[in-house]
DRENPA-3360 file (N, C-alpha, C; in nm, 2 decimals, always signed):
BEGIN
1 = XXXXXXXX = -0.18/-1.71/-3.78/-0.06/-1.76/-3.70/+0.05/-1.65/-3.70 ~ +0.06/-1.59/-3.79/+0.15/-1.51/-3.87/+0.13/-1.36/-3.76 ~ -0.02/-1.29/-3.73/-0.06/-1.24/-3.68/-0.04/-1.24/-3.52 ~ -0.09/-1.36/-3.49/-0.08/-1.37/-3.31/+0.14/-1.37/-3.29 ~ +0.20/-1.46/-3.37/+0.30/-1.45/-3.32/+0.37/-1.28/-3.32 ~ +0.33/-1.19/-3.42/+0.34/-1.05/-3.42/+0.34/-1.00/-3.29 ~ +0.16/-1.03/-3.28/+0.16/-0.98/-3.17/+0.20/-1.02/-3.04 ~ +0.24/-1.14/-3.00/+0.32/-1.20/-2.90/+0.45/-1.11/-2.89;
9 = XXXXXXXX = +0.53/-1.15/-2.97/+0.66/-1.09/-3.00/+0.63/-0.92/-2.97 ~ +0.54/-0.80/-3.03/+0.55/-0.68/-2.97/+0.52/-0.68/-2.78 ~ +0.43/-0.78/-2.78/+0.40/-0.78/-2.57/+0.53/-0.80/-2.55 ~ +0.59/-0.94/-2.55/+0.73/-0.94/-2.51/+0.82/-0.80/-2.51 ~ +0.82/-0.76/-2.61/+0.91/-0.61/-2.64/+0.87/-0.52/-2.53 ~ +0.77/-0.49/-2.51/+0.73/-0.39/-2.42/+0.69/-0.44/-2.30 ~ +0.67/-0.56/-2.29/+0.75/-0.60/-2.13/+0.87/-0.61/-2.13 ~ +0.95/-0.61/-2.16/+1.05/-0.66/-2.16/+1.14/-0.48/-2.13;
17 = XXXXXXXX = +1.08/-0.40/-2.20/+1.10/-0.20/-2.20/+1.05/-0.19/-2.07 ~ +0.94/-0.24/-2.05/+0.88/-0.19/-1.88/+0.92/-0.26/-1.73 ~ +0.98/-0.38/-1.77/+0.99/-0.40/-1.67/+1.22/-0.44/-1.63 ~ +1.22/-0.34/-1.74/+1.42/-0.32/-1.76/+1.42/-0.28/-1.63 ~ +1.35/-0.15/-1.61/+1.44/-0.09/-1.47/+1.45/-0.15/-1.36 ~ +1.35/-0.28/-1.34/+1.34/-0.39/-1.23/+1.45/-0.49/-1.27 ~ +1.50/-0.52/-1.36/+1.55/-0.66/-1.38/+1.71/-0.62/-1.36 ~ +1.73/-0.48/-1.40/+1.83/-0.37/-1.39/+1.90/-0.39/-1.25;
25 = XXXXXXXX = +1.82/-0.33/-1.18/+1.76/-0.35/-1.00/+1.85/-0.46/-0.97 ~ +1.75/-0.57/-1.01/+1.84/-0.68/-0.97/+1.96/-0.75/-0.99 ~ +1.99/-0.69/-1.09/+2.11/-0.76/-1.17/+2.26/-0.68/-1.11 ~ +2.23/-0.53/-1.05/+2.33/-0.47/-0.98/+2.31/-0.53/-0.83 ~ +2.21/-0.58/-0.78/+2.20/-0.63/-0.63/+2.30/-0.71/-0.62 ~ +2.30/-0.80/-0.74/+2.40/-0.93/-0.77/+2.57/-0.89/-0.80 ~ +2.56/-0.76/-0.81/+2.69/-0.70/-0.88/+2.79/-0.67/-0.79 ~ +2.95/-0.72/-0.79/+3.07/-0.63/-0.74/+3.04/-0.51/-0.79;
33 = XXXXXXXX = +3.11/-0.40/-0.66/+3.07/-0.27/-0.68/+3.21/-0.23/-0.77 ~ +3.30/-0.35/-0.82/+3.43/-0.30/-0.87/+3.38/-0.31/-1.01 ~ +3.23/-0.40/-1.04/+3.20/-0.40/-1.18/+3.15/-0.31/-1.22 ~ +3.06/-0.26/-1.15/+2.90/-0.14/-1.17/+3.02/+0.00/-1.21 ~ +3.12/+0.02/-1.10/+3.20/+0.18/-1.17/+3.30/+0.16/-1.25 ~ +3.28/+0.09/-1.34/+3.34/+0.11/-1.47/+3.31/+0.15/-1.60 ~ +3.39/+0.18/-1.68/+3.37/+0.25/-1.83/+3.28/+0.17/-1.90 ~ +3.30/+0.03/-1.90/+3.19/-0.11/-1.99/+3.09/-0.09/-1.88;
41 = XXXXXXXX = +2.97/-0.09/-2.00/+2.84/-0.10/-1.98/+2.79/-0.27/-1.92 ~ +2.77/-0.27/-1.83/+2.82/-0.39/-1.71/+2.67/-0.37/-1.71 ~ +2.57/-0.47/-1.79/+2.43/-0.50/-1.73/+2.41/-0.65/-1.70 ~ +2.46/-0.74/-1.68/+2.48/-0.86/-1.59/+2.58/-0.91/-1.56 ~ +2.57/-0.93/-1.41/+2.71/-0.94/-1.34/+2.77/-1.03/-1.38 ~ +2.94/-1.03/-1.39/+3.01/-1.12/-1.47/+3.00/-1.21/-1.34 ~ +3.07/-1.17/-1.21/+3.14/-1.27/-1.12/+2.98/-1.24/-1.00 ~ +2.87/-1.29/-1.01/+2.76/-1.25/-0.93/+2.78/-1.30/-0.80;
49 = XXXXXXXX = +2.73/-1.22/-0.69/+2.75/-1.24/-0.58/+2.68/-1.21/-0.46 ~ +2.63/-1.25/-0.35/+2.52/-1.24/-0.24/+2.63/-1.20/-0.12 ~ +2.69/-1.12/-0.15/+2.79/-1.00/-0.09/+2.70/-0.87/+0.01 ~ +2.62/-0.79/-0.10/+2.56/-0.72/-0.07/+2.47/-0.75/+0.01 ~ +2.39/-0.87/-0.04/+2.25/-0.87/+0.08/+2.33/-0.89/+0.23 ~ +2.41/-0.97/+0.21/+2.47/-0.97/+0.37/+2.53/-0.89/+0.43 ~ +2.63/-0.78/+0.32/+2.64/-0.67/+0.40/+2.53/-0.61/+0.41 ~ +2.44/-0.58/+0.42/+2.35/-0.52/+0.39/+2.22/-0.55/+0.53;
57 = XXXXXXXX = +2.25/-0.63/+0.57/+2.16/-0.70/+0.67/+2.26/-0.68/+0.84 ~ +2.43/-0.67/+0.80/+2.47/-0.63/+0.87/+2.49/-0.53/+0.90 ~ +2.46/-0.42/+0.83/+2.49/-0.23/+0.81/+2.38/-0.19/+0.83 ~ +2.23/-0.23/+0.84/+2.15/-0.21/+0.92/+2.06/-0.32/+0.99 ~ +1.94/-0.28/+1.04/+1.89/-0.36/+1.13/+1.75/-0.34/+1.02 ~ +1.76/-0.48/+0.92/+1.68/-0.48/+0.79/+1.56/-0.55/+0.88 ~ +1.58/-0.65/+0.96/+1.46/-0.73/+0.99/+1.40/-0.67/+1.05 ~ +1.43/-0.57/+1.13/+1.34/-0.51/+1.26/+1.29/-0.44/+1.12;
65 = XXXXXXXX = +1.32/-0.34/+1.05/+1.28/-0.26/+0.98/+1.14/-0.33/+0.92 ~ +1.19/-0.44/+0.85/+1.05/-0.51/+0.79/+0.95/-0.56/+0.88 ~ +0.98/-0.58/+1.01/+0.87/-0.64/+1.08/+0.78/-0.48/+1.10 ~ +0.86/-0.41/+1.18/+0.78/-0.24/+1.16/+0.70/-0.23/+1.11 ~ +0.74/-0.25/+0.90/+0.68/-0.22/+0.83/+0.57/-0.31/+0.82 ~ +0.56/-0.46/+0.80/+0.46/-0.54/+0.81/+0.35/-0.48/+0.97 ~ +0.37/-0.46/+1.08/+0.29/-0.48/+1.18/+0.24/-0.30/+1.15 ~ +0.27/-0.20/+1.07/+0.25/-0.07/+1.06/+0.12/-0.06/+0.94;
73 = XXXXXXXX = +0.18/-0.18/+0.81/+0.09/-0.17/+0.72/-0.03/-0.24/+0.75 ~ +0.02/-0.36/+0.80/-0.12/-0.48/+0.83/-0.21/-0.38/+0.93 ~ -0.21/-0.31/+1.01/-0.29/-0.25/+1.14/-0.36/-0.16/+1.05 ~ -0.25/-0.09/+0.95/-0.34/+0.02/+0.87/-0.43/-0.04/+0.77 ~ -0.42/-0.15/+0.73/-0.52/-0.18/+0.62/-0.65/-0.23/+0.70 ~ -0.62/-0.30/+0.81/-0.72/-0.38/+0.92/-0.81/-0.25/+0.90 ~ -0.75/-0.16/+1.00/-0.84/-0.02/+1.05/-0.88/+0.05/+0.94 ~ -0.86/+0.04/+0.80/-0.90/+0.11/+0.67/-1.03/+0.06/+0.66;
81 = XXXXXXXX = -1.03/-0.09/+0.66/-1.17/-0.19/+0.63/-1.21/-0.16/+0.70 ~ -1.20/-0.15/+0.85/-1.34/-0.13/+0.95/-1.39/+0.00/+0.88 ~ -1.30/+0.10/+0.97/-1.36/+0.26/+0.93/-1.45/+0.28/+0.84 ~ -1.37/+0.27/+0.68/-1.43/+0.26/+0.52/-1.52/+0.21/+0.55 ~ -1.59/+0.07/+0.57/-1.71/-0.01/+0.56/-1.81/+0.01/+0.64 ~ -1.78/+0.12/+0.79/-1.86/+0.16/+0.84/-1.94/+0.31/+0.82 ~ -1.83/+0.38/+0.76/-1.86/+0.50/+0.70/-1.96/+0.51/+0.59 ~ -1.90/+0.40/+0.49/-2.00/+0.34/+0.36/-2.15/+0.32/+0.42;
89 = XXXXXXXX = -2.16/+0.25/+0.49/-2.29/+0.20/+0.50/-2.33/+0.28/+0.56 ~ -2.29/+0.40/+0.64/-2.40/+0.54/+0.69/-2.40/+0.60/+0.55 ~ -2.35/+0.65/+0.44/-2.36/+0.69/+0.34/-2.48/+0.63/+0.25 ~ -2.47/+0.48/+0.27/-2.57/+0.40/+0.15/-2.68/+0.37/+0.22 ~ -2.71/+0.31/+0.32/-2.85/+0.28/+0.40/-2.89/+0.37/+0.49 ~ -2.82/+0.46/+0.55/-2.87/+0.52/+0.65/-2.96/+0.67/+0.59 ~ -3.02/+0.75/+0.68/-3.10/+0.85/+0.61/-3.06/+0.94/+0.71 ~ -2.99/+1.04/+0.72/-2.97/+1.15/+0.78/-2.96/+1.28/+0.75;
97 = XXXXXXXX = -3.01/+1.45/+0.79/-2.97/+1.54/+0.77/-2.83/+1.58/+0.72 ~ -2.79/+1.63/+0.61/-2.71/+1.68/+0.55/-2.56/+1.58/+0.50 ~ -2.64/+1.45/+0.44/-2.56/+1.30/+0.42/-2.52/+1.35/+0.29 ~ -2.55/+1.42/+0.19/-2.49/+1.40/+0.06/-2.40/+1.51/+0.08 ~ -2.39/+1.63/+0.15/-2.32/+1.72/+0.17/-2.18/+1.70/+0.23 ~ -2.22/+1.60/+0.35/-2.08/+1.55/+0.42/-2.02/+1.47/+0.37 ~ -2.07/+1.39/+0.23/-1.98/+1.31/+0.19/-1.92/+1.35/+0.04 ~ -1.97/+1.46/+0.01/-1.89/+1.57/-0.10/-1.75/+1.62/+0.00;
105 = XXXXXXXX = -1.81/+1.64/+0.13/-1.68/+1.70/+0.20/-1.59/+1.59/+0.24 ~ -1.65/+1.44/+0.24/-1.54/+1.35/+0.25/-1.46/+1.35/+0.13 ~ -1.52/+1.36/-0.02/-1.43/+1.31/-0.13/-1.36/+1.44/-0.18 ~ -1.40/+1.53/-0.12/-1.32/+1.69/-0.14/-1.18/+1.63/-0.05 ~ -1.17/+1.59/+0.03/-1.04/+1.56/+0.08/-0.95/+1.52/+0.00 ~ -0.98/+1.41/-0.11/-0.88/+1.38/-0.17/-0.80/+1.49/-0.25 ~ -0.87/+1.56/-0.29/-0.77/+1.65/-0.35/-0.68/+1.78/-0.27 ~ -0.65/+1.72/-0.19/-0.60/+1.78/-0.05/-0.47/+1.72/-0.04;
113 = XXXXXXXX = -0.32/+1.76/-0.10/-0.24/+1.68/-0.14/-0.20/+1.62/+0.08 ~ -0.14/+1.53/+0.10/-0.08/+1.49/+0.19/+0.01/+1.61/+0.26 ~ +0.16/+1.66/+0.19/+0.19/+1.73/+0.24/+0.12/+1.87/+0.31 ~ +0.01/+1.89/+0.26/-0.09/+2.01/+0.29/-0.09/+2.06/+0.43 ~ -0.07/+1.87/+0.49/-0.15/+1.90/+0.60/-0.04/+1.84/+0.69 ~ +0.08/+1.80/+0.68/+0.17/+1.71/+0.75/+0.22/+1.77/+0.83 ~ +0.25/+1.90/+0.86/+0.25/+1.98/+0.92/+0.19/+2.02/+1.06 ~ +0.08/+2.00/+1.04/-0.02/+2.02/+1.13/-0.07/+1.93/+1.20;
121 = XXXXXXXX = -0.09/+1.81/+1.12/-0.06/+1.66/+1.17/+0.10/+1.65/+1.28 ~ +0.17/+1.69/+1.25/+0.31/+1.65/+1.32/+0.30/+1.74/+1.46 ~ +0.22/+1.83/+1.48/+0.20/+1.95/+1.59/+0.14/+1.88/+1.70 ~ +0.03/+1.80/+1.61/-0.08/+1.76/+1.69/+0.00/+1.64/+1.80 ~ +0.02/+1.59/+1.67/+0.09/+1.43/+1.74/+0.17/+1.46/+1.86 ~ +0.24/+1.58/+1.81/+0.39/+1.62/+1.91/+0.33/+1.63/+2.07 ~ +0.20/+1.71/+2.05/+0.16/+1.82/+2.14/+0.11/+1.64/+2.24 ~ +0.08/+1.55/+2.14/-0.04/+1.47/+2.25/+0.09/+1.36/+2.29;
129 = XXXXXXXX = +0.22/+1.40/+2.28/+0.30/+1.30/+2.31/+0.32/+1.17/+2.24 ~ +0.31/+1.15/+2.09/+0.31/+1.02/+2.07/+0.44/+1.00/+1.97 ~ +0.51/+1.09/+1.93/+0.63/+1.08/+1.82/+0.71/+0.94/+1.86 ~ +0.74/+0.90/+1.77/+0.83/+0.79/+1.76/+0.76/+0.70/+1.87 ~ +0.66/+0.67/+1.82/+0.60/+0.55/+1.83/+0.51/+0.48/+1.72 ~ +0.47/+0.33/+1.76/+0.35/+0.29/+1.68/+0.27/+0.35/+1.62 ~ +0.17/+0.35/+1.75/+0.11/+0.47/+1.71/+0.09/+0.60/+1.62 ~ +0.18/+0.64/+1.63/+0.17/+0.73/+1.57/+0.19/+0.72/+1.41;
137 = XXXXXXXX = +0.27/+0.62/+1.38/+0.29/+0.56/+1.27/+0.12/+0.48/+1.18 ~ +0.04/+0.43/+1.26/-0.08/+0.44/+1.19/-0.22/+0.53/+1.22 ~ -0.18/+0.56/+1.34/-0.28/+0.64/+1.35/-0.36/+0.73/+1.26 ~ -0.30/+0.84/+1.20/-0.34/+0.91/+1.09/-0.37/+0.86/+0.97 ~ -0.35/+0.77/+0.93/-0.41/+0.67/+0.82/-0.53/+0.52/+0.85 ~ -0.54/+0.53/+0.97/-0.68/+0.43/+0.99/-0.76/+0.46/+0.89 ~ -0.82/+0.54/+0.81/-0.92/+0.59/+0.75/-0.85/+0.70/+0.60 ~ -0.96/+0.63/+0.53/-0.91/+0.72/+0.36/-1.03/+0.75/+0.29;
145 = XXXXXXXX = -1.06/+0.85/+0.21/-1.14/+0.92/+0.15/-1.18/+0.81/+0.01 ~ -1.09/+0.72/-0.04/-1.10/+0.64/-0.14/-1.17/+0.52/-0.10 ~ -1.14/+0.48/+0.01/-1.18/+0.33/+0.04/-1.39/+0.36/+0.08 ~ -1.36/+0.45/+0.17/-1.50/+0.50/+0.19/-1.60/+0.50/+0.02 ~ -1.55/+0.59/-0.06/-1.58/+0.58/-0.19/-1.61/+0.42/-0.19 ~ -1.48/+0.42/-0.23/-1.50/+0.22/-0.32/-1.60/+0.17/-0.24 ~ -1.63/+0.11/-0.10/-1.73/+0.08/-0.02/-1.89/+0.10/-0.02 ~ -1.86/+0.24/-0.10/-2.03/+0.31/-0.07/-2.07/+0.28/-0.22;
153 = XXXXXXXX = -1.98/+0.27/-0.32/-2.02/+0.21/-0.46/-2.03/+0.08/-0.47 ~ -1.99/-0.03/-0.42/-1.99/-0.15/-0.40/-2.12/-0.14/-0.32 ~ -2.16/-0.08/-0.21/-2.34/-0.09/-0.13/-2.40/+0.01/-0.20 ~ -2.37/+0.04/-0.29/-2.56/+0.10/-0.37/-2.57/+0.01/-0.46 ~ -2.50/-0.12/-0.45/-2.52/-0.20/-0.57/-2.65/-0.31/-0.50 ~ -2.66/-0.28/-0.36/-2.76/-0.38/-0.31/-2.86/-0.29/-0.27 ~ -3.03/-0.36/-0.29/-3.09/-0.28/-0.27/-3.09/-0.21/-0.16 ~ -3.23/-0.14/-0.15/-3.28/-0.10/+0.01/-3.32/-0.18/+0.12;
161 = XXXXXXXX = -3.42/-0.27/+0.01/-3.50/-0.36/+0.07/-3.43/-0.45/+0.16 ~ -3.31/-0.49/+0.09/-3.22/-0.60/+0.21/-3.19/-0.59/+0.34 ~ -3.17/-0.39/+0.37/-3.15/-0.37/+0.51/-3.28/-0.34/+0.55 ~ -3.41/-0.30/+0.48/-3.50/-0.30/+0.55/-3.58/-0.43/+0.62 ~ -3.57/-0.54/+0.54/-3.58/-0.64/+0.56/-3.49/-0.71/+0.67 ~ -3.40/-0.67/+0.69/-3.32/-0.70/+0.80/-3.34/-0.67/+0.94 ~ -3.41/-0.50/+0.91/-3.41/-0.44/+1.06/-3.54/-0.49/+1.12 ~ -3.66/-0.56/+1.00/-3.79/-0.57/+1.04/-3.79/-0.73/+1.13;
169 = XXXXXXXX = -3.66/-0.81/+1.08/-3.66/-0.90/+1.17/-3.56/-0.89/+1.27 ~ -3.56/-0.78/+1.26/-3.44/-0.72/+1.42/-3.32/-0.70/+1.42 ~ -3.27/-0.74/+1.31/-3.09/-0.75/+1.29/-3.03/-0.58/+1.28 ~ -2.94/-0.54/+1.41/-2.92/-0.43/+1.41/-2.79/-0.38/+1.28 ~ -2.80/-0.28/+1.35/-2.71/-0.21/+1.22/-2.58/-0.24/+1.19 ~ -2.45/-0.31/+1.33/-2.35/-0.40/+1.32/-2.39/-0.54/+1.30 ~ -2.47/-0.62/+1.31/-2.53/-0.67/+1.28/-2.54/-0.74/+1.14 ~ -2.60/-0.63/+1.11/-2.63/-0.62/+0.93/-2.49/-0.61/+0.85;
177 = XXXXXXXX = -2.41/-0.53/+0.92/-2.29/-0.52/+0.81/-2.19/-0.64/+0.87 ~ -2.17/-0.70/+0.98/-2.12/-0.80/+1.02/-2.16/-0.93/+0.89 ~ -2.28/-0.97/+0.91/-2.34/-1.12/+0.88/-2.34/-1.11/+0.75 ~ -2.39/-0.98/+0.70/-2.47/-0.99/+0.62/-2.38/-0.91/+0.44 ~ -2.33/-0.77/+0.50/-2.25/-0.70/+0.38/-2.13/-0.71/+0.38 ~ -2.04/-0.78/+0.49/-1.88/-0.80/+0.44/-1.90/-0.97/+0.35 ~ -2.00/-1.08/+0.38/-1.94/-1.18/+0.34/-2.00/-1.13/+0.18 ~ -2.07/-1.06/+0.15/-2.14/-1.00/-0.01/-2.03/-0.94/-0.06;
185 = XXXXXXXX = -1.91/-0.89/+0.02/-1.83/-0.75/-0.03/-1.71/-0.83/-0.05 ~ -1.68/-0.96/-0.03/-1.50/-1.00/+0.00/-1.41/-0.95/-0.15 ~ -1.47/-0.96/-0.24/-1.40/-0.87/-0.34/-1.38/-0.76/-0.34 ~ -1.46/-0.65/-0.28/-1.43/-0.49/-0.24/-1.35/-0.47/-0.13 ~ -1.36/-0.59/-0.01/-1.24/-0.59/+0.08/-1.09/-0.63/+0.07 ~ -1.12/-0.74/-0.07/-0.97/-0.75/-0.10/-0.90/-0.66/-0.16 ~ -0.99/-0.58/-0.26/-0.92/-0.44/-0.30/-0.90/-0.40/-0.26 ~ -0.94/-0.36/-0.14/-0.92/-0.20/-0.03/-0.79/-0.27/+0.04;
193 = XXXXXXXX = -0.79/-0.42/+0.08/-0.63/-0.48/+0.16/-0.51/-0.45/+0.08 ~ -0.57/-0.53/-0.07/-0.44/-0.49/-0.15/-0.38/-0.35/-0.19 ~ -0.47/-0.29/-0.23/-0.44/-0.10/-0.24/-0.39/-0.06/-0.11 ~ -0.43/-0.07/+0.05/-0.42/-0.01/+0.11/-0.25/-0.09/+0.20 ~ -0.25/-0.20/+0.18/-0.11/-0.24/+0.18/-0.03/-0.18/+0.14 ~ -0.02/-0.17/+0.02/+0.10/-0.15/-0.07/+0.11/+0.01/-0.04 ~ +0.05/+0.06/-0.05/+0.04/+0.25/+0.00/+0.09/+0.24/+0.16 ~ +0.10/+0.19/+0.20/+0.12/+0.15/+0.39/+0.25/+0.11/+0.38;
201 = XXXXXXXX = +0.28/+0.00/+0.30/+0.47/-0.02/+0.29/+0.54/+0.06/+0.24 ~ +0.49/+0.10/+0.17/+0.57/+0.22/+0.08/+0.61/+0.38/+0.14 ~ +0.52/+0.39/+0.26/+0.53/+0.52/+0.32/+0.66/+0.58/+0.31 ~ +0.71/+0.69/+0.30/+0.79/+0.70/+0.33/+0.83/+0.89/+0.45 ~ +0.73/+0.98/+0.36/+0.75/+1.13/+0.43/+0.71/+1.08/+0.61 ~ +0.62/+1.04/+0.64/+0.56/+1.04/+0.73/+0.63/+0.95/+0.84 ~ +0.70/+0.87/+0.82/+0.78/+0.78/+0.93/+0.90/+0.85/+0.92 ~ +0.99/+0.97/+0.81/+1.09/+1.00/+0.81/+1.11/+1.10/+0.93;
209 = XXXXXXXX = +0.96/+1.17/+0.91/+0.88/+1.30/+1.01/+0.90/+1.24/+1.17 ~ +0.83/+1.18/+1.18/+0.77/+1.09/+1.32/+0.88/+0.98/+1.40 ~ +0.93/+0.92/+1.33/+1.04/+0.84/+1.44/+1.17/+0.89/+1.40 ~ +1.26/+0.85/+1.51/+1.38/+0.89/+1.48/+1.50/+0.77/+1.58 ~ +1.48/+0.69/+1.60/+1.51/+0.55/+1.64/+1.48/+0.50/+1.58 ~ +1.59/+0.39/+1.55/+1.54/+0.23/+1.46/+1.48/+0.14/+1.53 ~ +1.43/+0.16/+1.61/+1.32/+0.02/+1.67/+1.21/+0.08/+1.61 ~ +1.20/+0.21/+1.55/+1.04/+0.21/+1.50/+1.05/+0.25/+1.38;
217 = XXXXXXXX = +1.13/+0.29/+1.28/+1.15/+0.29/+1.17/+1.12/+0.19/+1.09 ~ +1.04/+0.23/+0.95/+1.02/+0.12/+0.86/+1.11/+0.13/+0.78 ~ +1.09/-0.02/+0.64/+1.20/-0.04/+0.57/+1.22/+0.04/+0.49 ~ +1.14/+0.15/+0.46/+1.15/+0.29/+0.35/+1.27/+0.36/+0.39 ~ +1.26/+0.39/+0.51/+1.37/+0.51/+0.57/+1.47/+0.41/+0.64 ~ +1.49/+0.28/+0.62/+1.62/+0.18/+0.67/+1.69/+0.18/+0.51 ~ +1.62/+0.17/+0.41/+1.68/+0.18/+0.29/+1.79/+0.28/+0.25 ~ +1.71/+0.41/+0.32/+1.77/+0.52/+0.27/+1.90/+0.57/+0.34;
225 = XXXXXXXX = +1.91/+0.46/+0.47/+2.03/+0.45/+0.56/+2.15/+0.40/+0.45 ~ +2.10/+0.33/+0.38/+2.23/+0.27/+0.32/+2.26/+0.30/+0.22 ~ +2.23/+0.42/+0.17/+2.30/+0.50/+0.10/+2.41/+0.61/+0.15 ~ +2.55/+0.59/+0.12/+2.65/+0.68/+0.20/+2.75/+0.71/+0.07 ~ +2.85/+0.81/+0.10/+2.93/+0.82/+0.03/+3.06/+0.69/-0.02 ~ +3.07/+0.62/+0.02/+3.12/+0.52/-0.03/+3.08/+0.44/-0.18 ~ +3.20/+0.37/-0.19/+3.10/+0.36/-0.40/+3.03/+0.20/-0.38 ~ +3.04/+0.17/-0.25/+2.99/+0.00/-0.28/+2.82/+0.05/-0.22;
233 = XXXXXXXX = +2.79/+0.20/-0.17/+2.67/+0.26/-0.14/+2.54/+0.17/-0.24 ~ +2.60/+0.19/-0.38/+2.51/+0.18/-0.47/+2.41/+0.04/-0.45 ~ +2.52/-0.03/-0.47/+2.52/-0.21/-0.47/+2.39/-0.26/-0.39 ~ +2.47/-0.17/-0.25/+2.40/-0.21/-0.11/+2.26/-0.23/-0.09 ~ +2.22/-0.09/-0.11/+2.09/-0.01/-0.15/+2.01/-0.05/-0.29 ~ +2.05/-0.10/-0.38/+1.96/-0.19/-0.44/+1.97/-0.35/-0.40 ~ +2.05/-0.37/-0.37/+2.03/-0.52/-0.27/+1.89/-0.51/-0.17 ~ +1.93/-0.40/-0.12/+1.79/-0.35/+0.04/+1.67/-0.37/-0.07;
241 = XXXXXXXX = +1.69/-0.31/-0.13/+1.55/-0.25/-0.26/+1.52/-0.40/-0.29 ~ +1.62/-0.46/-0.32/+1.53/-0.60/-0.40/+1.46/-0.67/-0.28 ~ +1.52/-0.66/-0.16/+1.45/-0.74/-0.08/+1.34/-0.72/-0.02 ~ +1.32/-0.56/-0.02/+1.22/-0.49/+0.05/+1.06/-0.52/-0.03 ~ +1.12/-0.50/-0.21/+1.00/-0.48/-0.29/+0.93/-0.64/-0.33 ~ +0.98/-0.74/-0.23/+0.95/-0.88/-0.25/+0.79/-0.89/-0.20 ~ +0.79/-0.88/-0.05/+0.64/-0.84/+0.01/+0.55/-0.80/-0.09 ~ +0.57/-0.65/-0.14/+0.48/-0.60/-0.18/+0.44/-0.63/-0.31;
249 = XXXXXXXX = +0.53/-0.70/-0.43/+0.51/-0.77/-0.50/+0.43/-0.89/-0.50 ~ +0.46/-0.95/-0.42/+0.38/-1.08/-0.38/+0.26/-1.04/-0.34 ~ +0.25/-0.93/-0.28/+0.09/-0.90/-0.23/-0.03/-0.90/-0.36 ~ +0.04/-0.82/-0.42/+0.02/-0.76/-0.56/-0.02/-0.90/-0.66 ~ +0.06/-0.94/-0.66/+0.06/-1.09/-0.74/-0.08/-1.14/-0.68 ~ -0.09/-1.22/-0.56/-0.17/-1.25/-0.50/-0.30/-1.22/-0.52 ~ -0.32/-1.06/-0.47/-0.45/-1.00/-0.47/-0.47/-0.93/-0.60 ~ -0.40/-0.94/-0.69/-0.42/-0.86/-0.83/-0.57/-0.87/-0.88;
257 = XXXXXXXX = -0.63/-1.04/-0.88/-0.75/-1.06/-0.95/-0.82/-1.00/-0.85 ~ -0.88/-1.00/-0.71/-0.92/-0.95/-0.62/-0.90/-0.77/-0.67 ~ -0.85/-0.70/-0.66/-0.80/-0.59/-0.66/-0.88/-0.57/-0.81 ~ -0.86/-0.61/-0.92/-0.91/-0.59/-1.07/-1.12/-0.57/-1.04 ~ -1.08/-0.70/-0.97/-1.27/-0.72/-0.95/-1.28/-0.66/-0.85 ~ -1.25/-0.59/-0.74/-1.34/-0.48/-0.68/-1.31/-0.34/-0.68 ~ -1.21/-0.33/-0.77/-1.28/-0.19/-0.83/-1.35/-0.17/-0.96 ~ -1.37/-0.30/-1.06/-1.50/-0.30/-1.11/-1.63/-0.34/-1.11;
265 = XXXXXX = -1.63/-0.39/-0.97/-1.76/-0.48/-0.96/-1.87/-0.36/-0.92 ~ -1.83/-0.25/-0.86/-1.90/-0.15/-0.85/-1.92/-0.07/-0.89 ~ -1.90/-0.04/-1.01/-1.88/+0.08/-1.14/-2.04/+0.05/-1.21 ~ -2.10/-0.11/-1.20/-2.22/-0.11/-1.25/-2.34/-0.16/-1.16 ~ -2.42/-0.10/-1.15/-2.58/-0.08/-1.10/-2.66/-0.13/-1.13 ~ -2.69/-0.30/-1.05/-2.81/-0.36/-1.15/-2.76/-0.50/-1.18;
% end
């Protein structure tokens, strides 16, 4: 008894160390900005107040921001599962000339940092006309070198025989992965939603690049609007922050057990 409450009591501690700088977060969202610039160490608000989120909703245009970001990330995670799951399955059942080589050169990509290429990505975009738009905002991320991975390890977990068996009673190749390997995979697809969400909300280089009007700006680069020289700046901008990182937390919450089990359900063979 003596034992488990130890050990209870040290988790508490070190939750409690890891998740300070969030509770921090919130506790200044809640705060006059006449409390936070002072000499006393002011970590919960004496006189709390829902000041900030409303200025905060009036100093920019937070909702448009968040819908952006919801209709930017949702399209990007959609288009991640198709791509990924179609790519996987030429990798795992299909038999083609120079298949293990192309897809060394698919997972060679990842170590290809983002900025590498953002550059040249921005040239492209410019040249075909799409800046500051939708578009342009998911386009270049339909597809990831991780998800393809996770996908093609999750289908070498089924045999051969299942798609050979398939094709001998005629079931074509969309087909097969329609009926047959997404409803086997819904744990590999919840991981790829929930990873590929939260990386999609969070963007921030690439929409700072690309739009330059608030009707298409997400809530990453509406946050960073409400930081200004003023001292109630601070307040503001973690108010934005608490409201922003609500979505993605709840995603997170949500799909965590999903997310746990499909990226280990395919690590074993058999």
């Amino acid at each position: 008894m003596l034992q488990k409450t130890a050990l209870v009591t040290m988790n508490l501690i070190v939750c409690l160390f890891m998740l300070f700088p969030l509770l921090y977060t919130i506790s200044v969202a809640f705060m006059p900005s006449g409390e936070l610039y002072t000499m006393a160490m002011n970590i919960v608000p004496k006189h709390p107040t829902l000041e900030n989120f409303v200025e905060a909703f009036h100093k920019i245009p937070l909702v448009r921001f968040v819908l952006n970001s919801f209709l930017v990330a949702g399209n990007i995670t959609l288009g991640q599962i198709v791509t990924c799951s179609l790519a996987a399955f030429a990798f795992s059942f299909l038999d083609f000339k120079g298949k293990n080589i192309l897809f060394m050169l698919v997972m060679a990509t990842m170590m290809v940092p983002g900025e590498a290429t953002i550059i040249s990505n921005y040239l492209t975009v410019g040249s075909l006309g799409l800046l500051d738009t939708y578009i342009v905002l998911i386009l270049p991320s339909l597809t990831s070198a991780m998800g393809i991975f996770l996908f093609r390890q999750f289908y070498m977990t089924f045999p051969v025989s299942l798609y050979e068996s398939a094709k001998l009673d005629g079931c074509g190749n969309l087909r097969f992965i329609v009926k047959i390997l997404m409803p086997l995979t819904k744990s590999a697809m919840g991981a790829m939603a929930v990873y590929t969400f939260i990386n999609a909300w969070n963007m921030y280089m690439w929409p700072l690049l690309v739009t330059g009007s608030d009707s298409k700006r997400t809530v990453q680069i509406g946050i960073s609007m409400l930081n200004s020289v003023d001292a109630q700046s601070i307040t503001l901008m973690l108010a934005g922050v608490v409201m922003i990182i609500i979505p993605s937390i709840s995603i997170f919450i949500v799909g965590q057990k999903a997310l746990i089990k499909g990226m280990f359900s395919g690590a074993v063979k058999g």
